[in-house]
C-alpha positions in Angstrom: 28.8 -16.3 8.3 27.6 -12.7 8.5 26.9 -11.4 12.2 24.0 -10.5 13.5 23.6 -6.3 13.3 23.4 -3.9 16.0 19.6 -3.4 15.0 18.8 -7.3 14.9 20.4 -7.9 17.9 18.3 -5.4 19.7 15.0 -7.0 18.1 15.9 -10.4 19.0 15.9 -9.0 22.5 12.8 -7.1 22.1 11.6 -10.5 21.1 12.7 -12.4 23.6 11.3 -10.0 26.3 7.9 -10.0 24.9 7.6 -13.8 24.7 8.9 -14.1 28.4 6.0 -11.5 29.4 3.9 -13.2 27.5 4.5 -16.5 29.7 3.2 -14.3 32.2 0.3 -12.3 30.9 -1.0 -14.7 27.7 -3.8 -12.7 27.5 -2.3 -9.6 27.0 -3.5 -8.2 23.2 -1.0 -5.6 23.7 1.8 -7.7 24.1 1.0 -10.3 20.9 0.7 -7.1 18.8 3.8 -5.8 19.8 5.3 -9.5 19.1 3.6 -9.6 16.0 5.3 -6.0 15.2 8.3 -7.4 16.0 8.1 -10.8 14.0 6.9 -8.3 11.1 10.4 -6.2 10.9 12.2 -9.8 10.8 10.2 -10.7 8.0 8.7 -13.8 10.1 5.2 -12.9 8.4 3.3 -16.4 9.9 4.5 -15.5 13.0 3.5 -12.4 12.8 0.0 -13.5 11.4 -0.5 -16.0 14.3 0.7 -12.9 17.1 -1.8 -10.6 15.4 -4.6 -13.2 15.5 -4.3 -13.6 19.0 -4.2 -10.6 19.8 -7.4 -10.2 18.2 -8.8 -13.1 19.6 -8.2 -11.5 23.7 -9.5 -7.9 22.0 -11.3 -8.0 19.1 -11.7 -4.2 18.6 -8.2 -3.8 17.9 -8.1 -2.1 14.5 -4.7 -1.6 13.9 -4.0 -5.4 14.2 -6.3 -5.7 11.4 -4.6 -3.3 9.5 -1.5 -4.6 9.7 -2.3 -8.7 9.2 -3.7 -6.9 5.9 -0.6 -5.5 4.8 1.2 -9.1 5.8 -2.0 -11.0 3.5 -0.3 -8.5 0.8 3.0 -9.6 1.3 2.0 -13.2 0.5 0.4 -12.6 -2.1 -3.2 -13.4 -0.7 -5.4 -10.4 -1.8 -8.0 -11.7 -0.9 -7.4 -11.9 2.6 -5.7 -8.5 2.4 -9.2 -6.8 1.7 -10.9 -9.3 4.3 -8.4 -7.9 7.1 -8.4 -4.7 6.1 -12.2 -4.5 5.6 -12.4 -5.9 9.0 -10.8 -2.4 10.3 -13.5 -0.3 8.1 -16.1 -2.1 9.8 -14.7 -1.4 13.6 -13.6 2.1 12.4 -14.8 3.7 9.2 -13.0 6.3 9.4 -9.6 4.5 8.9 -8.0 5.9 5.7 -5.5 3.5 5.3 -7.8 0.7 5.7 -10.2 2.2 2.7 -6.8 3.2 0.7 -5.1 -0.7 1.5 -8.5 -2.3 -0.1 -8.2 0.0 -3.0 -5.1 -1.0 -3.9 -5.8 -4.5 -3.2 -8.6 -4.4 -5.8 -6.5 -2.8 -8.2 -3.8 -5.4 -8.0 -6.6 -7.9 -8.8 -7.4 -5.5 -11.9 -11.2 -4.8 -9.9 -11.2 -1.1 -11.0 -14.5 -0.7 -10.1 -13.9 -0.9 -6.7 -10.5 0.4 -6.3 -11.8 3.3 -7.5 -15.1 3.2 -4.5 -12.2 2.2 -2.0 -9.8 5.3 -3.3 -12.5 8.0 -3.3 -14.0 6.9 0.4 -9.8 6.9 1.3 -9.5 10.4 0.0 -13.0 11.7 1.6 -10.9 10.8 4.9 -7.5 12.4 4.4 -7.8 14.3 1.1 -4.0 14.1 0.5 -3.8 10.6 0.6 -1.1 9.7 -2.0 -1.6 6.4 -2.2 -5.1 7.1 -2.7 -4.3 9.7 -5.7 -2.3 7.0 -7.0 -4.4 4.3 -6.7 -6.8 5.8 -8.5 -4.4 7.4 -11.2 -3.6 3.7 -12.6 -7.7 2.4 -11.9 -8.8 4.9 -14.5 -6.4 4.7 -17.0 -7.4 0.5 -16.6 -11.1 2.2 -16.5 -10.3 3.9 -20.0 -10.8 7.4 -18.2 -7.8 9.4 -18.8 -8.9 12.7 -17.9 -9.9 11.6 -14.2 -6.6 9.6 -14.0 -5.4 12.9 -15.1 -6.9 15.4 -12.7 -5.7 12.3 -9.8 -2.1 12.6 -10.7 -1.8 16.3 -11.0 -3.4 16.6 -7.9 0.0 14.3 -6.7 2.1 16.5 -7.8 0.9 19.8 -6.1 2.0 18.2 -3.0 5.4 16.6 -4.4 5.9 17.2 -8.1 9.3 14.7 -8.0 7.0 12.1 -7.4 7.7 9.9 -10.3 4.9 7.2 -10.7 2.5 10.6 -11.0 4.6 11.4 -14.3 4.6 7.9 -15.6 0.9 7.8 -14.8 0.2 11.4 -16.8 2.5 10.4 -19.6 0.1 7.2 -20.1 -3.4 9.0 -19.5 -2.0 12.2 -21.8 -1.0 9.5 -24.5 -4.3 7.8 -24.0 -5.7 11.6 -24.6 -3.7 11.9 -27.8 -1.3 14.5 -26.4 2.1 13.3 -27.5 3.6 16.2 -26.4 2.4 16.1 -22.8 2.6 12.4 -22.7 6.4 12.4 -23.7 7.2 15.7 -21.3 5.8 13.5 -18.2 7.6 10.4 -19.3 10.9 12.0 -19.8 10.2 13.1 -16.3 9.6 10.1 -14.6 12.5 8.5 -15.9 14.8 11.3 -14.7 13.6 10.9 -11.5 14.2 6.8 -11.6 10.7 5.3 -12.6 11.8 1.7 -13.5 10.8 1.4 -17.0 11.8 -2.0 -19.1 13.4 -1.9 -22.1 10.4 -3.2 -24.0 8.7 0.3 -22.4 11.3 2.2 -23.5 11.3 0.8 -27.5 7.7 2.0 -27.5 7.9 5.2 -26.1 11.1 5.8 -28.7 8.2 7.4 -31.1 6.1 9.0 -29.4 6.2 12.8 -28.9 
């Protein structure tokens, strides 16, 4: 039986601390979103959830709880409640990039390009070097059939880190989409240098290409 790390150990205390306080102060938002922060790095997402819910429930203007319930919904697979959360956030703070950037890429998991797209570009109006954002939007248009704006989105990536590898994968698809073979099979060729996780049924297809 493994042991416990250095780094659990110290969370399981951190834990333990904050449920003892807790006992003390059960209204205390701050403390159940710490909890639920704490439940999140174990990987206990209901627990989590439930912290974050009540720390909502003793101060409902706490946006960053929102945010990060969202990002739990996500890891459950529950997109729709990933938007809901997150959307929650936008409402108490429209200015939230992340919030707008988290329900675009919500939406594009549940192929909605339309709005990933409205979500990205309200993200980006916020923090215009959002690179989830850029990316986000990247893979909406090429679903959008609009490979020049998926385009302009990934090369706009790479000015701010050109080893970023989904950007190539993204601008070998739109170029191909384009009819630049030559372009298309440059960026690939790129992305899988850098690591981009491409499947063998991928690679057969891209064997001609360029």
């Amino acid at each position: 039986m493994a042991h416990p790390s250095e780094a659990e150990m110290k969370l399981n205390l951190y834990i333990k601390f904050l449920k003892e306080r807790l006992f003390f102060e059960p209204t205390s938002a701050t403390m159940h979103y710490n909890l639920g922060l704490a439940y999140s790095q174990k990987g206990q997402l209901d627990e989590a959830i439930s912290e974050f819910k009540q720390a909502l429930e003793h101060d409902p203007n706490l946006v960053e709880a929102h945010v990060n319930m969202g990002g739990l919904y996500y890891q459950k697979g529950d997109l729709d409640q990933c938007i809901e959360a997150n959307s929650r956030a936008i409402a108490l703070n429209p200015k939230m990039a992340i919030a707008h950037s988290n329900v675009g890429f919500a939406y594009l998991q549940k192929g909605d390009t339309e709005n990933a797209i409205a979500s990205s570009l309200s993200a980006l109006e916020i923090t215009p070097d959002n690179f989830q954002a850029y990316n986000n939007l990247a893979v909406a248009y090429i679903q959008a059939d609009q490979p020049q704006e998926s385009i302009e989105a990934s090369l706009k990536i790479l000015k701010m880190n050109d080893q970023f590898a989904p950007a190539h994968y993204n601008l070998a698809v739109a170029y191909r989409l384009t009819g630049d073979m030559k372009k298309a099979r440059e960026h690939y060729e790129k992305a899988r240098a850098l690591g981009y996780p491409i499947d063998s049924a991928a690679e057969a297809e891209w064997r001609n290409v360029g």
